[in-house]
N, C-alpha and C positions, 0 to 999 in steps of 0.2 A: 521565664525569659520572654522576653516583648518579641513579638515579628514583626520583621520590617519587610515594606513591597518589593519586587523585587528593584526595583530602580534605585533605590536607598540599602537593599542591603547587602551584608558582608559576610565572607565566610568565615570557617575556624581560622586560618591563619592572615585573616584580617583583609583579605584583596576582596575588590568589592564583587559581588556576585553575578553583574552582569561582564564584566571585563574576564571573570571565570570561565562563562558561557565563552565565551569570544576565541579565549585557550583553547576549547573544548572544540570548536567545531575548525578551529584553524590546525589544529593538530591532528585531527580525522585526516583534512583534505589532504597532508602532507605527509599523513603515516606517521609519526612522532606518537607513540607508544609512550614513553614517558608521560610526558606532559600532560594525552588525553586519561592515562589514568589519573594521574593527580588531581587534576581537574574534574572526571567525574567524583574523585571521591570525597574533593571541597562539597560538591552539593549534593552529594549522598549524607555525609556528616553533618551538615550545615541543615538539611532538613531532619534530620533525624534527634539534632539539640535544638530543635523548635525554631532556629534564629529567624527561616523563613519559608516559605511556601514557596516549592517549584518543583515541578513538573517534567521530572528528565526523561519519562518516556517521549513524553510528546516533542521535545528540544531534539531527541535522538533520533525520532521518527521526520523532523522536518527537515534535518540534518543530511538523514538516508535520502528525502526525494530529491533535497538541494545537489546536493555534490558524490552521490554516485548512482540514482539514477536506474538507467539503462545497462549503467556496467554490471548491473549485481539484482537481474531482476526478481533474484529470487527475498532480496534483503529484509523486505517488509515484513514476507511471512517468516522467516528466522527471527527480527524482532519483536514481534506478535507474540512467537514460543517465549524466548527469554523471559514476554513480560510476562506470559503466566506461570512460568518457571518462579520467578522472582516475587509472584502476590502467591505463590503455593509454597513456597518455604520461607515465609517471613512470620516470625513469633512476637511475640511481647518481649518485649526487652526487660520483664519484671521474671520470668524464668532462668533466663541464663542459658538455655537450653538452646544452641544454633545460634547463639546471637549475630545478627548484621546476617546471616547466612545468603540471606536475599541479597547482598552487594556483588556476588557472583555475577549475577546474570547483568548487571549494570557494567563490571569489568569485562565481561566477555565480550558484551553489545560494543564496545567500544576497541576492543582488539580487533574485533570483527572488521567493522568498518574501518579502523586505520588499513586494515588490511587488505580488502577490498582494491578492487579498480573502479578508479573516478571517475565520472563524469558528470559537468554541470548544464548538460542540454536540455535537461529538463526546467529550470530557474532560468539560463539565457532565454528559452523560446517564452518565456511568459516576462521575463524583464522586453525581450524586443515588443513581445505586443502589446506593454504598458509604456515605451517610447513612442512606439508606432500607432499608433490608433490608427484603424482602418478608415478607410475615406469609403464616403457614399457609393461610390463608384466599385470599390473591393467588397463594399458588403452585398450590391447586387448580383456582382458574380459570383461571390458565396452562397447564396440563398433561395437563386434562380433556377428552382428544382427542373423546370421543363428541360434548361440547356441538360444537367444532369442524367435525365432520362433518354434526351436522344444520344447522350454516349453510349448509355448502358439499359436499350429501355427490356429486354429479356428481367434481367435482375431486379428491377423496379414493377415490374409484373410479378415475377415470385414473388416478390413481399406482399403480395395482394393473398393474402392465402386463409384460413379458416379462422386465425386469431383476430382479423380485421373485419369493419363492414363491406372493404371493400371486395374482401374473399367470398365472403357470407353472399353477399348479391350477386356474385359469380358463381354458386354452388360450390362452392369449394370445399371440398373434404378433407379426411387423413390422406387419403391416395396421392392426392395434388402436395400436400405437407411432405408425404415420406420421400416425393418424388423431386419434387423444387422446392419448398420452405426447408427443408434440413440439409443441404448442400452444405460442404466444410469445406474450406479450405485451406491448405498445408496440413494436411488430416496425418494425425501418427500413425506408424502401422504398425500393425501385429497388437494391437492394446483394444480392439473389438467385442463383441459378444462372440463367443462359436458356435455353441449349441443352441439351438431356437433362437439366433440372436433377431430375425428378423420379425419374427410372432412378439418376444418381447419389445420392438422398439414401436410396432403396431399398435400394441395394447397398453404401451405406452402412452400413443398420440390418439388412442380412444377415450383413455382415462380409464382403463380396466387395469389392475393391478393382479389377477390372477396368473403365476405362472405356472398352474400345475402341470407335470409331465415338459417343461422344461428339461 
C-alpha cells in the first residue's frame, strides 16, 4: 500500500487525515469522548495499514501543552508513561499474540485529556507574543540586568557562588553554596533528609559520595 503525506492523506474510513487530526484535538478541548476515540483510532489504524506516517504521540503531546496546559501540570509525565507503556507491549502483528494491545495507551492518553481541565494560556501567551513583537523600548527594560539587581541586588549576589567565576574570585566555597546558593523557595515539608541529612547534602556540594555511618 503506497503512503501518502500527511497533507494528501486519508484514513480507513476515507476522511482525510488531517481534518481527522482537527476531530481529535477539538474533541479534547471539549471533552467529547466519542469522537476523540474515533479519531485517535482512524490514525492508529490508518498507520498501522501503512496508508500513512504519523505521529500521534507527538500530535497528543502538542495537544496537552496547547489546551490544558497549567490545568493538568502533571499531563506530560502521565503521557511519557503511556508512551512507554504502549512501545512495551507492542508485538508484530505476524503473532497474533496481543495484537493492537499497544492501542490502549493511545485510548487512555485521550480519555485522559478529554478529561482533564483546560486551559489554553500556555498557546494564547505565545500567540500574543507572535502578534505583539516587543518594541526596542520592552526589550531594554527586559534585558537591563543593572535595574534588576537594584530591586533584588541580595539574590543577584548569591548567585555569585562556587559554580561561577564570579563565586571563584570571591572565594567562595560549599559554606557560602549550603548557606545562600541552595535557598528554596515554596520548600515542601516533612519530605527532607532526617538522619545525617546535613553531612549528606555537604558531601554532596563537595563532590564526596561517601555516606558511611549515615
Amino acid at each position: 500500500m503506497k503512503k501518502h503525506p500527511f497533507w494528501s492523506a486519508s484514513t480507513p474510513s476515507g476522511e482525510k487525515l488531517k481534518y481527522v487530526k482537527s476531530i481529535l484535538q477539538k474533541s479534547i478541548r471539549r471533552g467529547k469522548e466519542d469522537s476523540a476515540i474515533w479519531a485517535v483510532n482512524e490514525m492508529y489504524v490508518g498507520r498501522r495499514l501503512g496508508m500513512f506516517d504519523c505521529d500521534i504521540w507527538r500530535s497528543l503531546i502538542i495537544m496537552a501543552m496547547e489546551d490544558i496546559g497549567l490545568a493538568h501540570r502533571n499531563l506530560l509525565r502521565e503521557l511519557r508513561d503511556l508512551k512507554w507503556a504502549q512501545e512495551y507491549v507492542v508485538v508484530s502483528t505476524k503473532t497474533g499474540i496481543t495484537k493492537d494491545a499497544d492501542r490502549l495507551a493511545f485510548i487512555q492518553a485521550v480519555l485522559l485529556m478529554c478529561r482533564c481541565q483546560h486551559s489554553r494560556a500556555v498557546d494564547e501567551a505565545i500567540y500574543y507574543n507572535a502578534s505583539h513583537p516587543p518594541s526596542q523600548e520592552e526589550l531594554d527594560a527586559i534585558y537591563k540586568l543593572p535595574d534588576l539587581i537594584a530591586d533584588d541586588p541580595q539574590f543577584f549576589d548569591d548567585a555569585k557562588d562556587k559554580h561561577t567565576d564570579e563565586g571563584i574570585k570571591l572565594g567562595r566555597g560549599v559554606d557560602h553554596f549550603l548557606e545562600r546558593g541552595a535557598i528554596v523557595s515554596n520548600k515542601a515539608e516533612g519530605v527532607g533528609l532526617v538522619s545525617g541529612g546535613k553531612r549528606v547534602v555537604r558531601q554532596r556540594a563537595e563532590g564526596k559520595w561517601d555516606l558511611a555511618g549515615v
